[in-house]
C-alpha positions, 0 to 999 in steps of 0.5 A: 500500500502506498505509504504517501496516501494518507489513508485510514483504517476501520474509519467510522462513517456515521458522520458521513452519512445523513441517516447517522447509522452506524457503519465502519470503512476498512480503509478511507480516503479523503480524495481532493483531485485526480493524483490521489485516485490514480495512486488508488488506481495504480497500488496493487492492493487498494486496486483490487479492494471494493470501492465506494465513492462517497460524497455527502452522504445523504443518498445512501443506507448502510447495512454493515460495515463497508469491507473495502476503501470508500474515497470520500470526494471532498475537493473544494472549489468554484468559479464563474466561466462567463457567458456562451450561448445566453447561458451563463456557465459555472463550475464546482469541484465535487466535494462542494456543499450542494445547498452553499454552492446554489447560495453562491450562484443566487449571491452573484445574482444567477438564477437557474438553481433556485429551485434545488435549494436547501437539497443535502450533499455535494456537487459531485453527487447531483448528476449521479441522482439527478437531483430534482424537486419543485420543478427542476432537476439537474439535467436541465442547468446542466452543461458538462463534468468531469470524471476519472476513469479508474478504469482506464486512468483517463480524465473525460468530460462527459456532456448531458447526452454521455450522462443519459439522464433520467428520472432520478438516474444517470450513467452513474447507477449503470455498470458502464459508469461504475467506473468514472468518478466525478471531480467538477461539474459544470452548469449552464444557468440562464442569462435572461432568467424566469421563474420556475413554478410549475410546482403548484406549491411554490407558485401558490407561495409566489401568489400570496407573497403578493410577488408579481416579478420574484427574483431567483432569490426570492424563489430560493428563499421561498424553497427553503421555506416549503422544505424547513416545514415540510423535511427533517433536517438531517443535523437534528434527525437521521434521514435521507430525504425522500426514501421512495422515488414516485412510481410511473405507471402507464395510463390505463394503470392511473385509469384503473386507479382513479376509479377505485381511489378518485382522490389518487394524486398523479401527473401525467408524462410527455410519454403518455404515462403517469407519475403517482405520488409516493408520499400520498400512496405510504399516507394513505396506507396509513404509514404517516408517523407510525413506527417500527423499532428504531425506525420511523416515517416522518409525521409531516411527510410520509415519504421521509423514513428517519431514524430515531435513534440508534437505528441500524441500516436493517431497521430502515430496511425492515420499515422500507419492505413493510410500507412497499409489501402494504402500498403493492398490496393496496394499489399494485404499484411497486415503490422503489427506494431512492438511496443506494443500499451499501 
């Protein structure tokens, strides 16, 4: 093993995780740039280990301990590019505060972003996700990143088509990209700015704030409000946002559905299908607020599972399969968590 990597042994990642379960890294490695994952990459022993790239942490559910190195990206960074093509671009390295960075851009008066505010983790992780809420996801002020191959050892950049976007996928989750480990990315935000408010919650916000021309910081501010009342704030309890992503089903599912369930909450897609709401399916399964152990789901949004307190991984699991195993049996539609299980 390379004596010039500053690696550490049975590390702890409960502080490195928003969910605050318990877990240990057989190594761990605070990464800030390429050279330290080319050192990874060309040592004979950490090559071979298991890997995982962690960021914030707040998309993942530990159920042991991690038996490899986890390369935690925390490199630092971000600069405004300037304009091309009536977007203005900027860049972030990885290991950025997701919600400070969209701070940042709303401060040198950049709208785009707004509608992501108050989202935890880091810059790196957004693409991978996808991250999206009240309207907006990352692929839509998306430009460009930066990932190294620890396959091959090469820096690539990848465009929105490379990433393949999704709803709350990309590239990363597949096995072709298994392998690129993103360092910087790069955003497109609008030179002439309008505000996003397709979500209904937030335009009705906009409306009785008597705001006839919001500004992107008013918008942000207006996020962060909707999120503050109805989300736990992982500091003061352990969770990882939205546990299920809302189920699509084709429209003659959301037909059957609507005449038995007439107050069933859904959108319908460009491709013809229907986006049903998962937090309204777990509500009306009567899940709101009801525990399990040492696991519960969130009195003000049922979509949230959180930890009460000295919750293990399989806690949170063993919730999970109960909600989905009452939500298939009530309305046939298959709940899929969004955290990635370790």
């Amino acid at each position: 093993m390379q004596a010039d990597l500053p690696i550490l042994d049975d590390f702890s990642l409960a502080s490195l995780n928003t969910f605050r379960i318990p877990a240990r890294a057989r190594h761990y490695l605070r990464v800030d740039g390429a050279a330290q994952l080319e050192a990874v990459r060309r040592d004979p022993l950490l090559a071979g280990l298991p890997r995982l790239v962690l960021g914030g942490g707040s998309n993942l559910l530990f159920t042991r301990d991690f038996d490899g190195i986890v390369l935690h990206m925390a490199g630092q960074g971000k600069e405004l590019l300037g304009e091309q093509d009536g977007r203005i671009l900027v860049r972030a390295q990885a290991g950025e505060g997701w919600h400070a960075f969209v701070q940042w851009t709303l401060a040198q008066g950049l709208g785009g972003l707004e509608n992501l505010s108050l989202i935890p983790g880091t810059v790196g992780a957004a693409p991978i996700q996808n991250v999206g809420a009240y309207g907006t996801e990352t692929k839509d002020v998306f430009h460009s990143l930066s990932a190294y191959d620890m396959a091959s050892g090469e820096v690539r950049t990848l465009d929105a088509a490379a990433c393949r976007f999704a709803y709350r996928d990309s590239i990363f989750k597949h096995p072709e990209g298994r392998e690129l480990v993103v360092l910087d990315v790069t955003f497109a935000l609008p030179a002439a700015w309008t505000p996003n408010l397709r979500y209904a919650e937030l335009a009705r916000a906009v409306e009785e704030a008597g705001l006839t021309e919001p500004t992107p910081q008013d918008i942000g501010r207006m996020v962060e409000a909707i999120r503050r009342r109805k989300l736990p704030d992982p500091a003061e309890i352990g969770n990882a946002g939205s546990f299920f992503k809302n189920p699509v089903v084709s429209s003659e599912h959301c037909a059957r559905l609507l005449a038995e369930f007439p107050q069933l909450v859904h959108h319908a897609q460009a491709d013809g299908s229907e986006k049903l709401a998962a937090g309204w399916l777990i509500d009306q399964c009567g899940w709101k607020g009801r525990v399990l152990g040492a696991a519960g789901v969130y009195p003000k949004q049922a979509l949230v599972l959180v930890n009460l307190g000295g919750a293990q991984g399989e806690d949170v699991v063993r919730l999970a399969r109960a909600i989905q195993e009452d939500v298939k049996a009530k309305y046939g539609v298959e709940l899929e968590p969004e955290p990635v299980f370790i």
